[in-house]
DRENDO-1510 file (C-alpha; in Angstrom, 1 decimal, always signed):
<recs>
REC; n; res; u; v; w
REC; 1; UNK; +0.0; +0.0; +0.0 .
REC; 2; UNK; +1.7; +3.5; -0.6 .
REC; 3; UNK; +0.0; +6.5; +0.5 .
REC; 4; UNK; -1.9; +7.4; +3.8 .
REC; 5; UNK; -4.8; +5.7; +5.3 .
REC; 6; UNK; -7.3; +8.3; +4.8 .
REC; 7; UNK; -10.5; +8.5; +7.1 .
REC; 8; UNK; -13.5; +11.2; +6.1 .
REC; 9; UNK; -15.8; +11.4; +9.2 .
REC; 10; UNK; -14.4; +12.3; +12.1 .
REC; 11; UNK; -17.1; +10.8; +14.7 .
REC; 12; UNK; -17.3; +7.6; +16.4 .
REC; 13; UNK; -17.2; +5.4; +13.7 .
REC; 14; UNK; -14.2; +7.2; +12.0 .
REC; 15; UNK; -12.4; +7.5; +15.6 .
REC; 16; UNK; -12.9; +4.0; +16.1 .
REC; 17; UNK; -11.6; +3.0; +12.9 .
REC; 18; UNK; -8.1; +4.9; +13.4 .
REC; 19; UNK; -7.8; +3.0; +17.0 .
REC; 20; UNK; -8.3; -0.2; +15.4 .
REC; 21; UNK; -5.8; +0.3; +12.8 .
REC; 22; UNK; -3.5; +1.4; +15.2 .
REC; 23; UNK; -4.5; -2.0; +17.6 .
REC; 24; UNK; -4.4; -4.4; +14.4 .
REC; 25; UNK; -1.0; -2.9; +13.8 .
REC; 26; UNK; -0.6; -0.4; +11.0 .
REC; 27; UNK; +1.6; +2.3; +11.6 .
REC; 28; UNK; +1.2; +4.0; +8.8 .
REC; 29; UNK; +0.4; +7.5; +8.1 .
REC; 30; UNK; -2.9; +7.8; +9.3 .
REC; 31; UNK; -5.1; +10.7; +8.8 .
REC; 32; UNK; -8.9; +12.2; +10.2 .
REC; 33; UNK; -10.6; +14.7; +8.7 .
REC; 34; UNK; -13.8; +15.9; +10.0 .
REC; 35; UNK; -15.9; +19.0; +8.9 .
REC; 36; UNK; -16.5; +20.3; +12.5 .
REC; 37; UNK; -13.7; +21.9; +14.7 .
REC; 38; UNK; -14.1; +19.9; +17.9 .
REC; 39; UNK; -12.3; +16.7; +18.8 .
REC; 40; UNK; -14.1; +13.6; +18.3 .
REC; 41; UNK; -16.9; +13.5; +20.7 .
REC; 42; UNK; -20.3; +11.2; +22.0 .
REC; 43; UNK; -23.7; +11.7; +20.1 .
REC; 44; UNK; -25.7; +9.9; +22.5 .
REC; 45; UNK; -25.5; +12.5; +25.4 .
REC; 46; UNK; -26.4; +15.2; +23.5 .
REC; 47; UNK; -30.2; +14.5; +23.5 .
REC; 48; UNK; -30.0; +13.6; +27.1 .
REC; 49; UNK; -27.1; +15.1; +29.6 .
REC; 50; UNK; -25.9; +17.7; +27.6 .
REC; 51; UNK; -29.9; +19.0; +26.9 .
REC; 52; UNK; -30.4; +19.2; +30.6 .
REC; 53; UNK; -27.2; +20.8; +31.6 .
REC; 54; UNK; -25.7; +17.7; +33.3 .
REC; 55; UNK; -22.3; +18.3; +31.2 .
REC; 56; UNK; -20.9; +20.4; +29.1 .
REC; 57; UNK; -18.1; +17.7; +27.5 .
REC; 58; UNK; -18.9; +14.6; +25.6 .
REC; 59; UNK; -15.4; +14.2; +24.1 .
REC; 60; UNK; -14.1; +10.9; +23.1 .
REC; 61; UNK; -10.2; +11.6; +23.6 .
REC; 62; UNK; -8.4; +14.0; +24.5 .
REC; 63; UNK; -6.1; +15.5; +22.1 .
REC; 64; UNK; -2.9; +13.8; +23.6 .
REC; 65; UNK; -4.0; +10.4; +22.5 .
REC; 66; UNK; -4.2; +11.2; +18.9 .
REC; 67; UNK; -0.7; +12.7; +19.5 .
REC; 68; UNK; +0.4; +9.4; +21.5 .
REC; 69; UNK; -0.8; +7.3; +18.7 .
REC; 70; UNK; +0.5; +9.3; +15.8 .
REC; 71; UNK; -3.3; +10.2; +13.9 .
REC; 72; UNK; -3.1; +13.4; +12.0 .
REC; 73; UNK; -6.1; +15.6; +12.8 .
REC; 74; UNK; -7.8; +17.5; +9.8 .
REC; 75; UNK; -10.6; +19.2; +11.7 .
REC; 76; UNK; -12.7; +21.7; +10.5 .
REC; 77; UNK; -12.7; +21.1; +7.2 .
REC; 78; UNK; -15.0; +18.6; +5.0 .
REC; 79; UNK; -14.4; +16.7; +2.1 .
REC; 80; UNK; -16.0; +18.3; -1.6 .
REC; 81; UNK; -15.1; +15.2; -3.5 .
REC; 82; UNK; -12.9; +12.4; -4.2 .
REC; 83; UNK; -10.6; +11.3; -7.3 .
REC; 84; UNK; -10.9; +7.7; -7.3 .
REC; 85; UNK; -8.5; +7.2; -10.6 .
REC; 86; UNK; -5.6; +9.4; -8.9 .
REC; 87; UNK; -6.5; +8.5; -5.0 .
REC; 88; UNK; -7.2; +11.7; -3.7 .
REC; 89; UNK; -9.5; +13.8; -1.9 .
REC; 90; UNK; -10.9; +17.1; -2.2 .
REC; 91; UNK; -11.1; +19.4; +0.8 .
REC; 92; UNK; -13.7; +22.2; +1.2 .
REC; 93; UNK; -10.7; +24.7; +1.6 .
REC; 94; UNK; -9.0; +23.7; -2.0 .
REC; 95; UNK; -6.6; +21.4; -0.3 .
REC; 96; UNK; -6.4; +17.6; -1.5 .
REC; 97; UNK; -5.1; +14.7; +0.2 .
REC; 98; UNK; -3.6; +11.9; -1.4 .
REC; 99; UNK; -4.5; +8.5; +0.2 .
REC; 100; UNK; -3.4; +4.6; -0.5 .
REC; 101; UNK; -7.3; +3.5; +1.1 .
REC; 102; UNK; -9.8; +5.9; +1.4 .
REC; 103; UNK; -12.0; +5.0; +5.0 .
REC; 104; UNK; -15.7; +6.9; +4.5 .
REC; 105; UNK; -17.6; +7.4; +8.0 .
REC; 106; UNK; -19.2; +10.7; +6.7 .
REC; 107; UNK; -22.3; +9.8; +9.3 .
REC; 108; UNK; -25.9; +11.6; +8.9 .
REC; 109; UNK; -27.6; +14.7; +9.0 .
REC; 110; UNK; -31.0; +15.4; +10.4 .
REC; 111; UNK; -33.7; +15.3; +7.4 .
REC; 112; UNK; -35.6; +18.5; +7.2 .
REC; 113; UNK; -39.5; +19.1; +6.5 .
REC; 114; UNK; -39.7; +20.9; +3.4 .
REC; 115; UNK; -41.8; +23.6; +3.3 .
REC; 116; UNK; -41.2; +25.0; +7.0 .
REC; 117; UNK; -40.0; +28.4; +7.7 .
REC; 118; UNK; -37.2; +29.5; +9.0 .
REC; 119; UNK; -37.8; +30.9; +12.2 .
REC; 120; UNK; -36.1; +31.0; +15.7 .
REC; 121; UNK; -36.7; +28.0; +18.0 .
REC; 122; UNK; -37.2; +25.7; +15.7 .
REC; 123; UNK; -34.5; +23.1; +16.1 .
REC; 124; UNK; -32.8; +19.6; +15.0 .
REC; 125; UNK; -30.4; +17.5; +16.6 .
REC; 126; UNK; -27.5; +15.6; +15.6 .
REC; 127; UNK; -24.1; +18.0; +16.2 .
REC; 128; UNK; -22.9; +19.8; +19.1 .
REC; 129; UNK; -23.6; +23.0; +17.8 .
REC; 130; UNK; -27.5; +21.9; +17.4 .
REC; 131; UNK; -27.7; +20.7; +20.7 .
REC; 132; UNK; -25.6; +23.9; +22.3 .
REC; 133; UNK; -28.6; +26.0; +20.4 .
REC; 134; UNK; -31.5; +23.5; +21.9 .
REC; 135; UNK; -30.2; +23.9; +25.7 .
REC; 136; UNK; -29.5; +27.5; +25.2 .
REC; 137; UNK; -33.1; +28.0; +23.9 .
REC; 138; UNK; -34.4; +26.1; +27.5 .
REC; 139; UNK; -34.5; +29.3; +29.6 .
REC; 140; UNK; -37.3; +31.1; +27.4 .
REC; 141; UNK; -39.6; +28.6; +26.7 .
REC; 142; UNK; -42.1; +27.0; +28.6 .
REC; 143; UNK; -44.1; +24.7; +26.3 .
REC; 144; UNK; -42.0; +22.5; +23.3 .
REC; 145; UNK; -43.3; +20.5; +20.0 .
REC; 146; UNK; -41.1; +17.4; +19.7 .
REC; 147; UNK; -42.1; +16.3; +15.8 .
REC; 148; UNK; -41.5; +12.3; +15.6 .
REC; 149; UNK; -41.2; +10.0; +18.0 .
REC; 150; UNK; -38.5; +7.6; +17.0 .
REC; 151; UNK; -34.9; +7.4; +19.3 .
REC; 152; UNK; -34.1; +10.9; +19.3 .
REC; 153; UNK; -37.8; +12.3; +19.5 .
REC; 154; UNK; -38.3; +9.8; +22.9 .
REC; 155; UNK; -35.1; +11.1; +23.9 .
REC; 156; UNK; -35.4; +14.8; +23.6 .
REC; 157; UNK; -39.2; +14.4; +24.9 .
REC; 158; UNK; -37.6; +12.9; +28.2 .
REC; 159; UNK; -35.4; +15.6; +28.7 .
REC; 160; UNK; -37.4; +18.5; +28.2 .
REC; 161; UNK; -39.8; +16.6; +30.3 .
REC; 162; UNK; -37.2; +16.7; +33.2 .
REC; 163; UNK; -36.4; +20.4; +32.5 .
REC; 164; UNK; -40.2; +20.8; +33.6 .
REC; 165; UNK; -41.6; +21.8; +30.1 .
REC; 166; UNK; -44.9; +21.1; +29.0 .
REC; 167; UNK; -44.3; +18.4; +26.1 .
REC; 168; UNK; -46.5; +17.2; +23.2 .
REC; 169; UNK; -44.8; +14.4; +21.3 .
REC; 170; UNK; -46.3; +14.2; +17.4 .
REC; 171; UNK; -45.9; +10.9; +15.4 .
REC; 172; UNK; -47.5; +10.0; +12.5 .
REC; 173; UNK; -47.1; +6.5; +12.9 .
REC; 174; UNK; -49.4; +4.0; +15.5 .
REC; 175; UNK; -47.1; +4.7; +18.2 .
REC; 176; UNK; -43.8; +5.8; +19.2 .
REC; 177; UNK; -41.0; +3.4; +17.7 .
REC; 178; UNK; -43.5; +1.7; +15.9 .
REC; 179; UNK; -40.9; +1.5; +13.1 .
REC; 180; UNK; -38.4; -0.1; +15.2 .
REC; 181; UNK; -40.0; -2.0; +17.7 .
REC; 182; UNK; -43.6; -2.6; +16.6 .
REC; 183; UNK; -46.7; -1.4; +17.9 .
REC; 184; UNK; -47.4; -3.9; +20.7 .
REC; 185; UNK; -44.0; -2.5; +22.5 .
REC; 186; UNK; -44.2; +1.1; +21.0 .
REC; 187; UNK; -47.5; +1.1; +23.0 .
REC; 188; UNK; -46.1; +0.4; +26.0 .
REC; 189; UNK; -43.4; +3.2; +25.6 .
REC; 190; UNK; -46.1; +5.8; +25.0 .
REC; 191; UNK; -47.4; +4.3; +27.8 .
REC; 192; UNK; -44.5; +5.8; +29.9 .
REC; 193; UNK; -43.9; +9.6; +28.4 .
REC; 194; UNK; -47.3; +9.5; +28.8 .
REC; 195; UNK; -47.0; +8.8; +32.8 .
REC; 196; UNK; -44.3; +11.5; +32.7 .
REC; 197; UNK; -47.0; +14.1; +32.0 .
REC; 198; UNK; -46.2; +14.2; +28.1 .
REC; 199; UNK; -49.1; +14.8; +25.5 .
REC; 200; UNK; -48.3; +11.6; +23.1 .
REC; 201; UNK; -50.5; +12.3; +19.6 .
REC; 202; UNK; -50.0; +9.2; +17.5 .
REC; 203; UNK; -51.2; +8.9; +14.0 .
REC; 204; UNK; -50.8; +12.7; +13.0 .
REC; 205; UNK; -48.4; +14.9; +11.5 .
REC; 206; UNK; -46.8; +18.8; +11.7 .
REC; 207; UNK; -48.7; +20.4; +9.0 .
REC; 208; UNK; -47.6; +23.9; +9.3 .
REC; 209; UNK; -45.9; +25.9; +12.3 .
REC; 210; UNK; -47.5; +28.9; +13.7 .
REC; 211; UNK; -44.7; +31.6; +13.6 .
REC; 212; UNK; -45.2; +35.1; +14.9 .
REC; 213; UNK; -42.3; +37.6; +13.6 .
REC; 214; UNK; -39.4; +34.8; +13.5 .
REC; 215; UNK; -40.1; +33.1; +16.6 .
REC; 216; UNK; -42.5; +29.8; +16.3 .
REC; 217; UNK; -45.3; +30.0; +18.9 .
REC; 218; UNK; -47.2; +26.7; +17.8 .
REC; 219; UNK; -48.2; +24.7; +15.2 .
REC; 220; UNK; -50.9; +23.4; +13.1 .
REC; 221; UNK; -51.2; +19.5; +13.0 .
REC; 222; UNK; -52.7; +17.3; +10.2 .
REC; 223; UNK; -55.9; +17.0; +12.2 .
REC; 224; UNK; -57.0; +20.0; +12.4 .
REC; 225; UNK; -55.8; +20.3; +15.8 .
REC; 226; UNK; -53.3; +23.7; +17.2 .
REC; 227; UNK; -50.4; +23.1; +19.4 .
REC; 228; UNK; -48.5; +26.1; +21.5 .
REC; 229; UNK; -45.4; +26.2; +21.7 .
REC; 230; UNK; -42.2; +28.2; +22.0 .
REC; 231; UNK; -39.9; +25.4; +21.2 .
REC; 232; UNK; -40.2; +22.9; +18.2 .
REC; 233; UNK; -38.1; +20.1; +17.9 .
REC; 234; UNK; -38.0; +17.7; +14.3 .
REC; 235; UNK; -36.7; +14.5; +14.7 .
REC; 236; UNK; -38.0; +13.0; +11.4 .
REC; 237; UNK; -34.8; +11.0; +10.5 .
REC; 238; UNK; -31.6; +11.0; +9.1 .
REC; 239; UNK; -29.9; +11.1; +5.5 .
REC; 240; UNK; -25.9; +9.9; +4.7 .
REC; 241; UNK; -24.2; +12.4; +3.9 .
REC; 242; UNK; -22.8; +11.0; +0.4 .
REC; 243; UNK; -23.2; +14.6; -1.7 .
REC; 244; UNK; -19.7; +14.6; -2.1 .
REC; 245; UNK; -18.9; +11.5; -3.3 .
REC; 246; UNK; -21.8; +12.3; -6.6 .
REC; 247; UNK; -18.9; +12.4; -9.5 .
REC; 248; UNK; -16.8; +9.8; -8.5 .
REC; 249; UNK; -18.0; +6.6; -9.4 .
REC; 250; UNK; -18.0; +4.6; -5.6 .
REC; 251; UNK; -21.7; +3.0; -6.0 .
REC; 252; UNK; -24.3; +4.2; -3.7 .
REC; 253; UNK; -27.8; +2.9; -2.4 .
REC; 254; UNK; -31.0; +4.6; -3.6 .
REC; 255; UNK; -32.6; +6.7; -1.5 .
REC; 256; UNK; -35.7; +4.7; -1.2 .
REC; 257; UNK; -33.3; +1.4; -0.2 .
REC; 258; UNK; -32.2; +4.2; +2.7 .
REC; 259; UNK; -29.1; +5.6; +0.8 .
REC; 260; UNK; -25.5; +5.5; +1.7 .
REC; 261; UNK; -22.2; +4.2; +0.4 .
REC; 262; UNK; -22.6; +0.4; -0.8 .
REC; 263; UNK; -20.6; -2.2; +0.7 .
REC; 264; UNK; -19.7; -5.6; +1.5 .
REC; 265; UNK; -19.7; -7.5; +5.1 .
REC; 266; UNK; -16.4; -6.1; +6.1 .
REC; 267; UNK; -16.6; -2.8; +4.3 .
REC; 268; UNK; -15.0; -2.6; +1.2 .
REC; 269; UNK; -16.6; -1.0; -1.5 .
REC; 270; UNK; -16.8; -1.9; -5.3 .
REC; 271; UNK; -13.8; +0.8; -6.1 .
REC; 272; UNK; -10.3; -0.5; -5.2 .
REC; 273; UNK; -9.1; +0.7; -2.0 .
REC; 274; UNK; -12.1; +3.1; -1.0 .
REC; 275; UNK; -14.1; +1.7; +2.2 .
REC; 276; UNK; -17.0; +2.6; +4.0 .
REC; 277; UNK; -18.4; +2.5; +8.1 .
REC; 278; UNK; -20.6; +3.1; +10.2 .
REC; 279; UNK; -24.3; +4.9; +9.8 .
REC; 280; UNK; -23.4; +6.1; +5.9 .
REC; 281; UNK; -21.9; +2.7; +4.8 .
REC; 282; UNK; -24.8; +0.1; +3.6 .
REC; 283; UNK; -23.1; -3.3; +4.4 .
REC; 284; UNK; -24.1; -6.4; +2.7 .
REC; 285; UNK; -26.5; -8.3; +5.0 .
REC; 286; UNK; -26.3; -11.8; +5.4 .
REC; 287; UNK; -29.6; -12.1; +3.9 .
REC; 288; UNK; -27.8; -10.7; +0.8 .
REC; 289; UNK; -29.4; -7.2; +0.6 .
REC; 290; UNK; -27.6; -3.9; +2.3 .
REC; 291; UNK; -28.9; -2.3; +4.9 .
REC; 292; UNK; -27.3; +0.6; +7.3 .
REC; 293; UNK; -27.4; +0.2; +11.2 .
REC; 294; UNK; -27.2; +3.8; +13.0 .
REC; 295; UNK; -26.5; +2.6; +16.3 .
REC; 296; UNK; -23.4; +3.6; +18.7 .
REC; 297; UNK; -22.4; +0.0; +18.8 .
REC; 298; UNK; -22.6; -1.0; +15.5 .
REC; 299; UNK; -20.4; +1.6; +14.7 .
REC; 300; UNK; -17.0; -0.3; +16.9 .
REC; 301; UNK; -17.8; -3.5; +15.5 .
REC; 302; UNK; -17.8; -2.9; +11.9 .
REC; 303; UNK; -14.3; -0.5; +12.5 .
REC; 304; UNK; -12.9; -4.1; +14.0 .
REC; 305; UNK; -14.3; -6.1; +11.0 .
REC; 306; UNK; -13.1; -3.1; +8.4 .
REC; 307; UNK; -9.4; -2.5; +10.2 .
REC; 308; UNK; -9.1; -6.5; +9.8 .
REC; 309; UNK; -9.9; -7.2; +6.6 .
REC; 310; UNK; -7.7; -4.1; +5.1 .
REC; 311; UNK; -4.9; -5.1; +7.0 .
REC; 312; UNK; -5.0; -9.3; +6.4 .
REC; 313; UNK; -5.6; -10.0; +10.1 .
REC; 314; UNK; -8.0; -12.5; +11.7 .
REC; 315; UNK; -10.8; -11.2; +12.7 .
REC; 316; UNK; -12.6; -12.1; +16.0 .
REC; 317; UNK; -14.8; -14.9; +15.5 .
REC; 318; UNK; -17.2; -14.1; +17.9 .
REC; 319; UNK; -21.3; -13.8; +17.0 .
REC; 320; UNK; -22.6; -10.3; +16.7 .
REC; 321; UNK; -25.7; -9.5; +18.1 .
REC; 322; UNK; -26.7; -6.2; +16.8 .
REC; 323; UNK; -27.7; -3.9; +20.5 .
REC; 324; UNK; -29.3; -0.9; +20.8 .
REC; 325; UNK; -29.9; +1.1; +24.1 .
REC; 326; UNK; -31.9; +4.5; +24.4 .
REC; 327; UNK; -32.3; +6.4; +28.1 .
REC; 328; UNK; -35.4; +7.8; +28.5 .
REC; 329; UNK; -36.5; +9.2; +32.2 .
REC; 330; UNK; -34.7; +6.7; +34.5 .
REC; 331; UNK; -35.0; +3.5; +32.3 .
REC; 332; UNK; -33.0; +2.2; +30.0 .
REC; 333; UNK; -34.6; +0.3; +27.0 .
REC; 334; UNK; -32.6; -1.8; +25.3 .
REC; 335; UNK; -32.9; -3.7; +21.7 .
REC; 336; UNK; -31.0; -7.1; +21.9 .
REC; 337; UNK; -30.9; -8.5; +18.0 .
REC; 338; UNK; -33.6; -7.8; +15.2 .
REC; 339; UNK; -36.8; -7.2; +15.3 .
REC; 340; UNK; -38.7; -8.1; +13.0 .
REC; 341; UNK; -42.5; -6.4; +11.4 .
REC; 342; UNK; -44.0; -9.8; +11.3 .
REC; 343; UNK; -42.6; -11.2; +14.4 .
REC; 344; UNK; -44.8; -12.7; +16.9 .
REC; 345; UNK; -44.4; -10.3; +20.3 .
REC; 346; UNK; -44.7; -12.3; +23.2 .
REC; 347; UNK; -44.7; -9.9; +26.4 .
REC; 348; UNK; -42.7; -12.0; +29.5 .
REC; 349; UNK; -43.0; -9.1; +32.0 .
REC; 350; UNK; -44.8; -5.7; +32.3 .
REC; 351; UNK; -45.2; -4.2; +36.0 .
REC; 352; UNK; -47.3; -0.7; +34.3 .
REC; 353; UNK; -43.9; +1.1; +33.4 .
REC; 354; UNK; -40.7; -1.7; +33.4 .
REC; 355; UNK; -41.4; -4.7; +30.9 .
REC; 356; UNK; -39.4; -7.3; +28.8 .
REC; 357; UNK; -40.6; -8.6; +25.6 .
REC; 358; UNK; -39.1; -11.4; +23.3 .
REC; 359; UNK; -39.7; -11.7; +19.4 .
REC; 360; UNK; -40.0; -14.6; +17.5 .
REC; 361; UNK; -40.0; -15.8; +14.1 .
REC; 362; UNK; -41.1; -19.4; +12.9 .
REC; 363; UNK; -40.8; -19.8; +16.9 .
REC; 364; UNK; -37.5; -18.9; +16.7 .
REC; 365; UNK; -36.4; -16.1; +19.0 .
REC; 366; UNK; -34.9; -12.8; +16.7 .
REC; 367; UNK; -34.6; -10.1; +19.6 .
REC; 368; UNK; -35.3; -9.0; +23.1 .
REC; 369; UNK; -36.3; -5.7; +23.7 .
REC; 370; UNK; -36.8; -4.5; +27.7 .
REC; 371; UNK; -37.2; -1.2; +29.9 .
REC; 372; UNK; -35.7; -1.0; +33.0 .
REC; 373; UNK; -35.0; -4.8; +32.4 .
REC; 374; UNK; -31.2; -4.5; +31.9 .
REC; 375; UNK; -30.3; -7.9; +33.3 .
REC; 376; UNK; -33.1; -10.0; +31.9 .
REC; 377; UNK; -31.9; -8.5; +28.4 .
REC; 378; UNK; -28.2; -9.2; +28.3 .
REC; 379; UNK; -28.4; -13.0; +29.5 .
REC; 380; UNK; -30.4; -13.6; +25.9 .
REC; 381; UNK; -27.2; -12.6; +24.2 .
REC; 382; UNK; -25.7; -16.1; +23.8 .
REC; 383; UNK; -29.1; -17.6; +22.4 .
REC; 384; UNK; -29.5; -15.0; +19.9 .
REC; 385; UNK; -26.1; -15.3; +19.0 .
REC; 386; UNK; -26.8; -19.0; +18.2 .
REC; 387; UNK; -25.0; -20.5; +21.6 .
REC; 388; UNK; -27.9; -22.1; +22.9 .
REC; 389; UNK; -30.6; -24.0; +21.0 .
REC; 390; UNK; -33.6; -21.5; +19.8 .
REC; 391; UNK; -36.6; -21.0; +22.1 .
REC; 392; UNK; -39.6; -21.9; +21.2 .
</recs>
């Protein structure tokens, strides 16, 4: 290999990529680029601790580690394209960087609602910056509009919840994580922000927001109904960020297969020496299809599986079992494997706000999902990994 090892992305998955190199042994010239100034830092807090003013620092490491292990840090600065012929990438400042493999962990950004104005307090959340501007905006409002009610809608809804804000929660699906977890357990999470005093409305939309001057005071829902508010939040999803990549030839998923950069079960792409990780990458599924996984975990376990096979080392042979965990008040749910739309739901414990379900199907188990059920969750990790014989 001549030429760096290039990484675009500098979050988690892209931070956890250099380490592994670095543990697998390459000791190469390694390089990070990110389009924000900070160091790498934690998402996950953001909608949660950092909202309510419980810290103020989510960074990953400090800056003497990526001195200590000898990663080049090219912050502040994103990448406008890449020259897949000549192996090199185009910065947003003019510069370009030549590389020998070319890592892509670009990540997400939030989707917007097309058609709403721009108006002060209306906010999304996925950077630092965005969640800075949500905090800051706390103090003068009273009453907030939290538009969708997937991970990061839950999420924020909590937190403004324990801020002592009046909260209405809009999805337009059945229930909250409906598209994750199914109806029969996205009930039972409504179930519990509505306990907490928050005003769930399933199965409507945002049809307009109410703005008076450039300040939002409320909205206007698909059914007819008005919401006041001072403080909206949209949490409708996420798109790859892949823009920059348009002209150069590395193949991409449609946009109605969920976009991102196409890849195969250890990350490398169709275009010689050009990669791809974490929430942008779409890596080949056992099943045979792609399919991106925006979780924190996923995003470690595929820099392992990518930093192996681009260096020629064994990978760890242990099962996978894709886990997901979201805070929300003082529980913590958890997602242990893959739930599945047409999977039976058998409900194993529910005490009106803690509960454990198992998912099934062909009476085979697929996943566990559980609130305040950490335990009870984790001990179903060998059997879904295929340890233990399949319950039925």
């Amino acid at each position: 290999m001549t030429g760096p090892i290039v990484i675009v992305g500098a979050g988690l998955a892209g931070l956890r990529t250099a380490e592994e190199l670095r543990r697998a042994g390459y000791y190469g010239e390694l390089i990070l680029v990110g389009d924000e100034t900070r160091l790498p830092y934690d998402r996950p807090p953001l909608s949660k601790q950092f909202v309510r003013g419980e810290t103020d620092d989510t960074t990953l490491r400090p800056a003497e580690f990526f001195a200590e292990k000898d990663i080049e840090l090219r912050l502040g600065t994103g990448a406008a394209g890449v020259d897949t012929a000549a192996r090199r990438v185009l910065l947003a400042d003019g510069s370009e960087l030549p590389y020998g493999h070319l890592i892509i962990a670009t990540g997400l950004r939030p989707r917007r609602i097309p058609g709403l104005p721009e108006a002060s307090g209306v906010h999304v959340l996925r950077r630092h910056e965005d969640a800075a501007a949500l905090r800051g905006a706390l103090a003068g409002a009273t009453r907030a509009l939290v538009v969708g009610a997937g991970f990061i809608g839950c999420e924020v809804a909590a937190s403004l919840r324990a801020c002592g804000m009046e909260v209405v929660l809009v999805e337009p699906q059945p229930t909250p994580l409906a598209a994750a977890l199914g109806e029969q357990v996205g009930g039972l999470v409504a179930r519990l922000h509505r306990a907490e005093g928050v005003d769930v409305r399933c199965g409507v939309g945002l049809d307009s927001l109410v703005v008076e001057g450039d300040s939002v005071r409320g909205a206007r829902l698909s059914d007819g109904s008005e919401v006041a508010a001072e403080l909206a939040v949209i949490g409708v999803g996420s798109v790859p960020v892949t823009d920059w990549l348009a002209a150069s030839g590395i193949p991409l998923a449609e946009p109605s297969a969920g976009g991102g950069v196409l890849a195969d079960n250890v990350g490398r792409t169709a275009v010689d020496g050009v990669w791809a990780v974490g929430d942008v990458a779409a890596w080949r599924h056992e099943t045979g299809g792609h399919r991106r996984v925006e979780h924190w975990t996923n995003a470690g376990e595929q820099a392992q599986l990518l930093a192996c096979a681009l260096l020629g080392t064994e990978p760890p042979s242990a099962a996978r079992v894709p886990y997901v965990w979201s805070d929300q008040y003082n529980l913590k749910i958890q997602v242990l494997g893959t739930p599945g739309a047409a999977d039976e739901v058998r409900i194993l414990d529910d005490d009106g706000r803690k509960f454990l379900a198992h998912y099934f199907a062909d009476g085979t188990l697929t996943a566990v999902v559980g609130a305040g059920k950490v335990g009870a969750v984790m001990k179903m990790r060998a059997q879904l990994a295929g340890a233990a014989a399949p319950a039925r």
